[in-house]
C-alpha positions, 0 to 999 in steps of 0.5 A: 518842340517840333522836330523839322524833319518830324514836320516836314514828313508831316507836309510831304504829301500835301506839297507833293499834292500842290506840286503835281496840280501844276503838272497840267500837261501831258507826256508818254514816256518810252524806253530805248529797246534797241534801233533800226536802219533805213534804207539811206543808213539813218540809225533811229532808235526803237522804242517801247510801248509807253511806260508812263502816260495817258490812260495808265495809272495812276498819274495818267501822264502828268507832268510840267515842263521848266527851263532850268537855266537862262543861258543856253550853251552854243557847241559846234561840231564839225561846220555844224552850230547847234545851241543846247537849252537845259530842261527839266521835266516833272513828274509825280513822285513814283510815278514810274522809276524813270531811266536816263535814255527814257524818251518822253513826248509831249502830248498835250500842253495846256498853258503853251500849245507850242510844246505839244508834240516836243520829244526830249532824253533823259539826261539825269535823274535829279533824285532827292530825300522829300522830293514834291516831284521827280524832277527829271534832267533832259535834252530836247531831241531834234532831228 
């Protein structure tokens, strides 16, 4: 008799193995160390030095970028629209421990050139038992 959780377990690192192959694109990710004031009074937030990316090991960066919903949101603010778009960045499981607040940056994107240099927040860690990925909920920071 095969127990289901028996299999899986069994599966686990050749699915976490297919997942992080399609992790073709490449992010830094940085911590909020506290902010910084400019001259006109614009507040922007400091940020460490990378603890995910390129050249650290052992995943060196890897990630895939979804859309998680087809619809965005339109909120309005004062005499501002701004529309929200929901994603999901994936990353290698224990990669690194990621923090809501983690700032990641898009280095470089294989399959859509225009995601390169796109910034998003950590929003929510979507942690789960037998995950193939950290699949990690963000916003995409503008400015």
């Amino acid at each position: 008799m095969v127990i289901l959780g028996d299999a899986i377990a069994a599966e686990l690192p050749g699915l976490r193995a297919e997942a992080e192959a399609r992790m073709r694109d490449t992010c830094a990710v940085r911590r909020v160390t506290g902010t910084a004031t400019d001259a006109a009074g614009n507040v922007t937030p400091t940020l460490s030095e990378p603890v995910y990316g390129p050249g650290l090991a052992p995943h060196a960066g890897k990630c895939r970028v979804q859309a998680t919903a087809a619809q965005e949101q339109t909120a309005s603010l004062a005499e501002h629209t701004m529309t929200l778009q929901r994603y999901t960045v994936h990353v290698p499981v224990a990669a690194f421990e990621p923090a809501v607040g983690d700032v990641i940056t898009i280095v470089d994107a294989v399959d859509d050139e225009h995601l390169a240099g796109r910034t998003f927040r950590v929003v929510a860690l979507l942690h789960k038992s037998q995950a193939t990925a950290y699949r990690l909920g963000v916003q995409e920071v503008t400015r």
